[in-house]
KOLKOLLUM-874239 format. One record per atom (N, C-alpha, C): residue in three letters; x, y, z. Coordinates in steps of 0.05 Angstrom, whole numbers, plus 5000, padded with zeros to 4 digits. Example, Ala and Ser with C-alpha at 12.3 -4.5 7.8 and 13.67 -1.06 7.14 Angstrom:
// KOLKOLLUM-874239
ALA526448865156 ALA524649105156 ALA526449345156 SER525749555142 SER527349795143 SER525850015157 
//
This chain:
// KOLKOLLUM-874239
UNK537851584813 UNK539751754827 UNK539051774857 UNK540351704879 UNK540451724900 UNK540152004914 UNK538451954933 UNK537352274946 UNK540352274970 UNK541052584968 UNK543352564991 UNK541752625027 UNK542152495043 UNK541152565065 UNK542452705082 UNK540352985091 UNK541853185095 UNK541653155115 UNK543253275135 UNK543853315174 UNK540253265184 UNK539153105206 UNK537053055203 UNK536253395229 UNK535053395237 UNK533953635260 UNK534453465286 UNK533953615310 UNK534553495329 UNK531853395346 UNK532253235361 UNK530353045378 UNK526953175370 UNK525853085367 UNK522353235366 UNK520053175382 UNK520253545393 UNK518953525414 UNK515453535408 UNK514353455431 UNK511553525411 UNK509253855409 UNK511453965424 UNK510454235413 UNK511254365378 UNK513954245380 UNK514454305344 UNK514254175323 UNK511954015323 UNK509853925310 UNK507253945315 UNK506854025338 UNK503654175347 UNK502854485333 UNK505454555324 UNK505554865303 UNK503954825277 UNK504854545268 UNK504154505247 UNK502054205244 UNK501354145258 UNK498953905270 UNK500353585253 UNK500153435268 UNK501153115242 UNK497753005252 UNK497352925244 UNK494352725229 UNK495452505226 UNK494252215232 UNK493852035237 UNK492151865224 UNK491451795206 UNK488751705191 UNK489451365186 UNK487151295204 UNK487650845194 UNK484750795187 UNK484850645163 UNK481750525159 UNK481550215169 UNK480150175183 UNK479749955197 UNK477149825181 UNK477349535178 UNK475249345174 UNK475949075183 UNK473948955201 UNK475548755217 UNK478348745229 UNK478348525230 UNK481248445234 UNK481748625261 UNK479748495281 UNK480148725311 UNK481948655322 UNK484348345325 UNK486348395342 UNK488248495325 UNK488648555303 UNK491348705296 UNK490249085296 UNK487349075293 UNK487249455298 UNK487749525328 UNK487649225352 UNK488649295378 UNK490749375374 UNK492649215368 UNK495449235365 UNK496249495357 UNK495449545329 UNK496549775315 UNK495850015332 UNK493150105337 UNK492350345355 UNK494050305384 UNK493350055397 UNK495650075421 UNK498250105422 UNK499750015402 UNK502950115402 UNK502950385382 UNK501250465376 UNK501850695364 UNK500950985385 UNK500050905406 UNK498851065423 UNK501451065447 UNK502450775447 UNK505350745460 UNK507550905454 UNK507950895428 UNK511050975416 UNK510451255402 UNK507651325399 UNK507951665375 UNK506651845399 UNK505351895421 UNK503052005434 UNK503852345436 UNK506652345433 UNK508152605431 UNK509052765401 UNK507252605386 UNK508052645356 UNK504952735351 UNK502952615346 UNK502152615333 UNK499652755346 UNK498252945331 UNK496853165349 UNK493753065342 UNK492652835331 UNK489852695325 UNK490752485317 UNK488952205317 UNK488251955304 UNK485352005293 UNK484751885275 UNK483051875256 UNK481951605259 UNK480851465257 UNK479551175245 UNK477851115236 UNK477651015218 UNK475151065198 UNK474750805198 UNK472550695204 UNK470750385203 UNK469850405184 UNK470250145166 UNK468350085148 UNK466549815149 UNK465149975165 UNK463049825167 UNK463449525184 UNK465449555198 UNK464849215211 UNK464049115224 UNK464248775216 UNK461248585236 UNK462848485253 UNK464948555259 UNK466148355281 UNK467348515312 UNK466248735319 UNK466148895335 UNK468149105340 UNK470349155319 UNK471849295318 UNK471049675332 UNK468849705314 UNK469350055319 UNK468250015346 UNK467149875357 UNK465749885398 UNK468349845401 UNK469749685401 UNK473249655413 UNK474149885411 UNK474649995386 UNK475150255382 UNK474250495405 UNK472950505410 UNK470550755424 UNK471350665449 UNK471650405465 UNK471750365488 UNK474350405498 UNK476650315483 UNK479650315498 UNK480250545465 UNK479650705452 UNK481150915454 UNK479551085447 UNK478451335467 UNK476651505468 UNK477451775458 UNK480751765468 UNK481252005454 UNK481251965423 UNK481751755400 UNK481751815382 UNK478851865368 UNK478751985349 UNK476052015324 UNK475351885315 UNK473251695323 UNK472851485301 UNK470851555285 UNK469651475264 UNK468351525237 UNK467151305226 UNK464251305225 UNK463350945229 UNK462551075197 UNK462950815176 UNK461450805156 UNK459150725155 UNK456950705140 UNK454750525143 UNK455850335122 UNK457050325106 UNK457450165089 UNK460550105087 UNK461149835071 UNK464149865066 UNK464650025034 UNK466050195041 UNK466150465020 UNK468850365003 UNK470650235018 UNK472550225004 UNK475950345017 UNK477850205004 UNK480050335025 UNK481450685013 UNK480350654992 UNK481250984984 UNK478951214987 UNK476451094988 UNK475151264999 UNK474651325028 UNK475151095046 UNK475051125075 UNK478251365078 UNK479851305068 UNK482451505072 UNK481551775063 UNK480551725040 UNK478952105045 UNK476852195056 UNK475652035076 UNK473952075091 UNK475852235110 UNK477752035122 UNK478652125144 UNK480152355139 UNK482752365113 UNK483652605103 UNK482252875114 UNK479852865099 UNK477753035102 UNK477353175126 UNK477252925147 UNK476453115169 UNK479453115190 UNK480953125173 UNK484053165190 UNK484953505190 UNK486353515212 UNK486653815210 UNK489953845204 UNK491753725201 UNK494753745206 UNK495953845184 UNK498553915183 UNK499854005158 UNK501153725145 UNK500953475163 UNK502353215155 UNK499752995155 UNK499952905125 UNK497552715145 UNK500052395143 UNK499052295156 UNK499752045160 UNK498151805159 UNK498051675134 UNK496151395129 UNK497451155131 UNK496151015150 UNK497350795156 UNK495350525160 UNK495450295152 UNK494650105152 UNK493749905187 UNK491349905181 UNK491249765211 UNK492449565216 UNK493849305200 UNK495149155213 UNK497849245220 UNK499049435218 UNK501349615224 UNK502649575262 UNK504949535265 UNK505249515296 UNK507949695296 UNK508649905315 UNK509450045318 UNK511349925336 UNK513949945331 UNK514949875349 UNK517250125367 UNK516850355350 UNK518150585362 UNK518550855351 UNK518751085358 UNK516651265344 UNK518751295329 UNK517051205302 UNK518651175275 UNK517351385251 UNK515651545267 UNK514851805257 UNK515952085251 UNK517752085277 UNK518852395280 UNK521852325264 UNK522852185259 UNK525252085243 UNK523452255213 UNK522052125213 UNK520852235179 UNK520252495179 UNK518952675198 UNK517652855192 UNK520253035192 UNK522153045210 UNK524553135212 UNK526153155183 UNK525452905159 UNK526652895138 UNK525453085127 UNK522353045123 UNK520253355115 UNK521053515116 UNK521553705137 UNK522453865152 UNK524853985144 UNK526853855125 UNK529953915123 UNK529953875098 UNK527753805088 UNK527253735060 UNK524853835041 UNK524754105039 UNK522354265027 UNK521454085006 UNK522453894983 UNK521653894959 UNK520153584961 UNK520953424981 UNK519253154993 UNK516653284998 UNK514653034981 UNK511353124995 UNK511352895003 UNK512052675000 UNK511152445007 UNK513652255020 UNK513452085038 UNK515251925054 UNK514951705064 UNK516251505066 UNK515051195078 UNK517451115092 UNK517051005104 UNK519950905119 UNK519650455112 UNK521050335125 UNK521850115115 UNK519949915121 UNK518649785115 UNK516649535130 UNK518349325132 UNK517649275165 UNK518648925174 UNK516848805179 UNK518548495173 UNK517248295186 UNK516448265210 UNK514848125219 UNK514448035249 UNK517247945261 UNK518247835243 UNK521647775253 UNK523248025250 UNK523148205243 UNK524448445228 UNK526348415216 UNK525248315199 UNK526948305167 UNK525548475155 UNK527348595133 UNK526848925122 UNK524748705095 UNK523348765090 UNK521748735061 UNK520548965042 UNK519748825018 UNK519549035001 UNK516249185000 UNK516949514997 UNK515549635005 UNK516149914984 UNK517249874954 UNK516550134934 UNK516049894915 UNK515350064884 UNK515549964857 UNK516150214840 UNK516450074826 UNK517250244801 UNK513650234788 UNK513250494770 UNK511250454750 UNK511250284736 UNK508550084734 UNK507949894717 UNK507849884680 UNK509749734672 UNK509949764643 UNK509349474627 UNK509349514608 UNK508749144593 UNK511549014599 UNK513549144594 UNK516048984600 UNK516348844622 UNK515648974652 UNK516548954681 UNK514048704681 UNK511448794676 UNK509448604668 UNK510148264657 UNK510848354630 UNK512548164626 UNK514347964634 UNK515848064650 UNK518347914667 UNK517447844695 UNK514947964690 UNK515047894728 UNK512747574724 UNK510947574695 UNK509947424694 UNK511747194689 UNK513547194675 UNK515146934663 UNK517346914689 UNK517147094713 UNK518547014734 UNK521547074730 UNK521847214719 UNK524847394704 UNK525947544731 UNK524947594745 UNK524347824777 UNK526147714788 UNK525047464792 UNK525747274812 UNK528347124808 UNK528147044782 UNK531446904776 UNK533847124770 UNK532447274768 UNK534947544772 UNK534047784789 UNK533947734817 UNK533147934830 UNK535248104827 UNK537148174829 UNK538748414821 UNK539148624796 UNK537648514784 UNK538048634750 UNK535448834756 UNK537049104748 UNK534449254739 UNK532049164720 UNK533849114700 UNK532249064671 UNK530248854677 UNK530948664693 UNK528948474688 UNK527348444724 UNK528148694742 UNK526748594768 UNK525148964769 UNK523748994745 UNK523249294750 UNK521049394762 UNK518449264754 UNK516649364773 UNK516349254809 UNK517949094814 UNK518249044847 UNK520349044852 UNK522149184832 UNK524249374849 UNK525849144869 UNK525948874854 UNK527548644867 UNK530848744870 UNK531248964857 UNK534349044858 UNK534649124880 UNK532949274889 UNK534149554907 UNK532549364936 UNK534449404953 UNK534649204986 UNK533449415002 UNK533249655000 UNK531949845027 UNK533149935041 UNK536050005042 UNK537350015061 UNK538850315053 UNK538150395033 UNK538250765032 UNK536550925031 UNK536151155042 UNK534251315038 UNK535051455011 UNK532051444993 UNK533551574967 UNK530551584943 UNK530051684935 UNK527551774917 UNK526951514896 UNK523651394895 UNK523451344883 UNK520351314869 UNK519251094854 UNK517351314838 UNK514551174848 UNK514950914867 UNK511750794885 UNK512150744913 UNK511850874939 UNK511150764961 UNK508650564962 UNK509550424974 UNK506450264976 UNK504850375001 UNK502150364998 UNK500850485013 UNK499950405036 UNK502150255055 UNK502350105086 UNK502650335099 UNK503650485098 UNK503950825115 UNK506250895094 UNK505751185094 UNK505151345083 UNK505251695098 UNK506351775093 UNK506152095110 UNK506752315089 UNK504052435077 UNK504952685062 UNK503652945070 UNK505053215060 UNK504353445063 UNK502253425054 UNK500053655077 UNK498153695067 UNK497953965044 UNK499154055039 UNK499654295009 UNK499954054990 UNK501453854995 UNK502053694963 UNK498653514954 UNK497753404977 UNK495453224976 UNK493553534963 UNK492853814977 UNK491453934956 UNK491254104929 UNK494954044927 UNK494653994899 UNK494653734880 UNK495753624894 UNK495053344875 UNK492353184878 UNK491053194893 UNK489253164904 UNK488352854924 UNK486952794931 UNK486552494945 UNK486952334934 UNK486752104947 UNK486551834929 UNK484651754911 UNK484451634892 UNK481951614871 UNK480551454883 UNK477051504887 UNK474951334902 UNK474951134882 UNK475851134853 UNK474550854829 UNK475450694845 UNK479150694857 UNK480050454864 UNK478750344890 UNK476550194898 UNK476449964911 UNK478549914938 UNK480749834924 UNK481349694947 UNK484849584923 UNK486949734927 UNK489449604913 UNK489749834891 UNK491749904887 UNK492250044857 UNK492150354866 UNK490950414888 UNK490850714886 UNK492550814899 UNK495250674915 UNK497450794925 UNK499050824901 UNK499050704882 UNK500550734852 UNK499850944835 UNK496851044830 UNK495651204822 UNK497251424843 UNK495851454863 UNK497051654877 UNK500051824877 UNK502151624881 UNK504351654869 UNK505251804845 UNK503351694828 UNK504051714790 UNK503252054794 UNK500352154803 UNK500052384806 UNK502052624824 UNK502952524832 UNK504852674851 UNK507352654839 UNK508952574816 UNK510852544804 UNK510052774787 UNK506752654773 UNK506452864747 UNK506953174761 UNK505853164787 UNK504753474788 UNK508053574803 UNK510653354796 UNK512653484801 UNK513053424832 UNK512353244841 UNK512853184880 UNK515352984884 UNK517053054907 UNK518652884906 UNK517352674917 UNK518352444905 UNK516952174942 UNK520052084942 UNK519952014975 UNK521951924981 UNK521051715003 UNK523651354997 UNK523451185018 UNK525751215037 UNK524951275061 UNK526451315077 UNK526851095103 UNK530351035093 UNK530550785110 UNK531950835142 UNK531051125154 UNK531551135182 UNK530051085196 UNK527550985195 UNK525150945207 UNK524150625193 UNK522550485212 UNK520350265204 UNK518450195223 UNK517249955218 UNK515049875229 UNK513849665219 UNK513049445238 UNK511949175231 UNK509349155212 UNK508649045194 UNK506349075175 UNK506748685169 UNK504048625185 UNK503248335185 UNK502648255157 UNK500948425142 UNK500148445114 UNK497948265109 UNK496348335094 UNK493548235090 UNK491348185117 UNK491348275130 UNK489148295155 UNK486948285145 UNK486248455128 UNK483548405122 UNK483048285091 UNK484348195081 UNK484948065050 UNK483947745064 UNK485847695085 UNK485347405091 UNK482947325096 UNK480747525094 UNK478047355103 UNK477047245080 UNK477447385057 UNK476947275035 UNK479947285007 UNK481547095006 UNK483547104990 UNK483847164960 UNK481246964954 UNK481046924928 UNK479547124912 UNK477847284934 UNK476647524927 UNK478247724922 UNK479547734940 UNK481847944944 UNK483547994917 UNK485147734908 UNK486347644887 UNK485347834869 UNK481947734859 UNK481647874837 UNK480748114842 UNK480148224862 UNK480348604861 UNK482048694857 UNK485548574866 UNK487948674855 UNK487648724822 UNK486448494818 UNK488048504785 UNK485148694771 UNK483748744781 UNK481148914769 UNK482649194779 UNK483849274805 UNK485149484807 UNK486549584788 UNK489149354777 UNK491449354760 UNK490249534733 UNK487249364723 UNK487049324700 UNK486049714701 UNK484549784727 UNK482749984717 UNK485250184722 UNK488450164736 UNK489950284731 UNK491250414707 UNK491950144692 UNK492150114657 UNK490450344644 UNK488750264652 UNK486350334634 UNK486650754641 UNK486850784668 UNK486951164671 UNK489351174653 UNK492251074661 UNK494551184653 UNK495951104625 UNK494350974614 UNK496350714588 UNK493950764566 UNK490950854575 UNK488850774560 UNK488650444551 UNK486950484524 UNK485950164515 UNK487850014511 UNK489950104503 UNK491849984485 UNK493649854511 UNK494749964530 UNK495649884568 UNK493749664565 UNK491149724582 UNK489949544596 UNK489749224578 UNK489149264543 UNK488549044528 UNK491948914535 UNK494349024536 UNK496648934532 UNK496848774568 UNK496548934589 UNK495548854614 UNK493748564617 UNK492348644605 UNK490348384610 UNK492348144595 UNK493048174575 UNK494947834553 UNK496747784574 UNK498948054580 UNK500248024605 UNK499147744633 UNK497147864643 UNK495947694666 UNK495247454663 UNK495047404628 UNK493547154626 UNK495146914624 UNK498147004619 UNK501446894616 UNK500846914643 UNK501447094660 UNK501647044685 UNK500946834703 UNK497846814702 UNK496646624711 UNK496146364691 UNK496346364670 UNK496146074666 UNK499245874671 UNK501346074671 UNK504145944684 UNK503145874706 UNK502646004729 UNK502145864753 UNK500745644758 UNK498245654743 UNK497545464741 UNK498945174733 UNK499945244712 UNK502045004707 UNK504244894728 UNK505345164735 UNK507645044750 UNK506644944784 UNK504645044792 UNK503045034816 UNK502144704813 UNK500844624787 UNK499744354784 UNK502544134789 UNK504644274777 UNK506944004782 UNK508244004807 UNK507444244826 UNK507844204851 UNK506944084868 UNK503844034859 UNK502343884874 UNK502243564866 UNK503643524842 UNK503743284832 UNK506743184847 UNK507643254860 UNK510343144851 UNK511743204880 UNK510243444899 UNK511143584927 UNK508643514939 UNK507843274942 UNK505043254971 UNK505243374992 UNK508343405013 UNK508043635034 UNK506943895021 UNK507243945000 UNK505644244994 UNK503044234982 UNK502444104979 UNK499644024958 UNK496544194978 UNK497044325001 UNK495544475013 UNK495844755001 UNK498544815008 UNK499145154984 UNK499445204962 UNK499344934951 UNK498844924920 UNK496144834907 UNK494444814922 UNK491444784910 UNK490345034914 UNK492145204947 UNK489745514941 UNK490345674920 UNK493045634905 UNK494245744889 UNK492945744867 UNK492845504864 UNK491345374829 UNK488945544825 UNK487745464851 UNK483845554854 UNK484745834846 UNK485346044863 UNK487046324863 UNK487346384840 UNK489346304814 UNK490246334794 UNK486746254762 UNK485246024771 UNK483745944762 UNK482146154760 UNK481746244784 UNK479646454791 UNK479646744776 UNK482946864778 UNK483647074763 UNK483447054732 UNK483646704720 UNK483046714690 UNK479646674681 UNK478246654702 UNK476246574698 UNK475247024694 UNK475647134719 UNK474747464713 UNK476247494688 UNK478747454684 UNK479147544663 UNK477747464634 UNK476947214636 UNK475447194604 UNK473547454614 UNK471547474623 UNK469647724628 UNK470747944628 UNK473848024639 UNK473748294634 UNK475648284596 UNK476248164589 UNK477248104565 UNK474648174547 UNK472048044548 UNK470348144536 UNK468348274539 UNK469048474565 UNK467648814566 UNK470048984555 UNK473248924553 UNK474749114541 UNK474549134511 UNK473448884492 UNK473048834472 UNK470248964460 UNK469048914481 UNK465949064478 UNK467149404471 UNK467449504492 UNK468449724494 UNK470649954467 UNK471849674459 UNK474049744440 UNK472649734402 UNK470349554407 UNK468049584374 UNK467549724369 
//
């Protein structure tokens, strides 16, 4: 059911949000020319919005938090000694945020205009919203996708046998990436992804932070699921966006990356579905990836201009069946 959008408030000044403070929170690890970017156009286009920045380093070797400290002094930065993780660096910074809004947003993020006060304005006119995202573009700005639906064996299912994709319009078969729905209404639904992000701070302490288990993937979903249970609206709101390059810091290592998603996925299963989720999750993934594998191998047999994006794929896919025999037999362990 479609959220109706009510008369929005007028222009926002930054005293009537200084009543109520907005917070700023980015976890940074590497990837120093896109945290230029993101902190510099966000210092460009919000400076009248947003009453702190936050940045929380984790830990990087490539000179990021001195960049940080040198060209932007007014914000807070927060050095880890270690890399903690992306849901725990966010409640680091949470933590030491003072606002009634916080706002989490991803360092490869580029601002291209203050696409903040559009949202808080929706807040604002909208008591029963705790949570809000507005649209992610491309570097070209093209609108892409940026909710899901809760993960089920079915959506699982179809997204492995690629059902999503040959019928992107069908609910039934495009359900957990939400291949139906184009982004182009503002209107409630049940996963923002966690590229930015702006919720009340009353809803975050009752629902509480992000879960520290998750690593790195899975805990904008968790997050979500909790804020449904405890009765929160979320809403994607398509009056506002902002560029999100995506994977900034995934790209240093891919294949790594790969399988922390699906160790995310699995330890998702596992809070909300229990044994019976995660064992159905894991058969799920293993359809998943051994199709690719297949269909990845006759691409490279048969498409030599692609035989470069189809070998990282294979390796990629190889890699995810290879954790999975191992986590297949600690779930089995577990389940005797």
């Amino acid at each position: 059911m479609k959220a109706e959008l009510r008369p929005q408030l007028g222009p926002t000044s930054r005293e009537q949000f200084e009543l109520r403070g907005v917070s700023v929170v980015i976890v940074v690890w590497n990837a120093q020319k896109y945290v230029l970017e993101c902190l510099g156009s966000l210092r460009e286009h919000c400076s009248d919005v947003y009453t702190e920045v936050i940045v929380v380093d984790n830990s990087s070797t490539d000179g990021t938090p001195d960049m940080v400290a040198e060209l932007f002094p007014e914000f807070k930065l927060i050095r880890n000694q270690e890399n903690l993780g992306f849901a725990r660096a966010n409640n680091i910074g949470i933590a030491a945020s003072s606002g009634d809004f916080v706002c989490l947003v991803n360092s490869d993020v580029k601002f291209i205009d203050d696409c903040i006060s559009p949202m808080l304005n929706y807040l604002l006119d909208n008591a029963g919203v705790a949570m809000i995202g507005p649209k992610m573009l491309s570097a070209e700005g093209e609108v892409r996708r940026s909710t899901m639906r809760f993960p089920t064996p079915w959506s699982g299912f179809c997204r492995a046998l690629g059902l999503d994709k040959l019928f992107k319009r069908s609910r039934l078969f495009g359900g957990f990436m939400m291949s139906d729905f184009d982004h182009q209404t503002t209107m409630p639904v049940e996963v923002l992804n966690g590229w930015f992000v702006i919720a009340r701070r009353d809803a975050i302490q009752r629902v509480g932070t992000l879960d520290p288990q998750f690593f790195m993937y899975g805990e904008d979903i968790d997050w979500c699921y909790r804020f449904r249970q405890a009765g929160k609206q979320i809403v994607f709101f398509c009056g506002s966006g902002a560029i999100h390059y995506g994977g900034a810091s995934s790209s240093n290592a891919p294949i790594r990356f790969s399988q922390e998603m699906s160790y995310a996925n699995l330890q998702l299963w596992q809070k909300h579905r229990g044994w019976l989720g995660a064992t159905a999750f894991l058969g799920i993934l293993g359809i998943h990836h051994s199709l690719r594998v297949l269909g990845w191998t006759c691409t490279y047999l048969f498409r030599p201009s692609q035989r470069p994006d189809a070998r990282f794929k294979i390796e990629r896919s190889i890699a995810v069946l290879r954790w999975l025999t191992t986590a297949k037999s600690r779930t089995s362990t577990k389940l005797a």
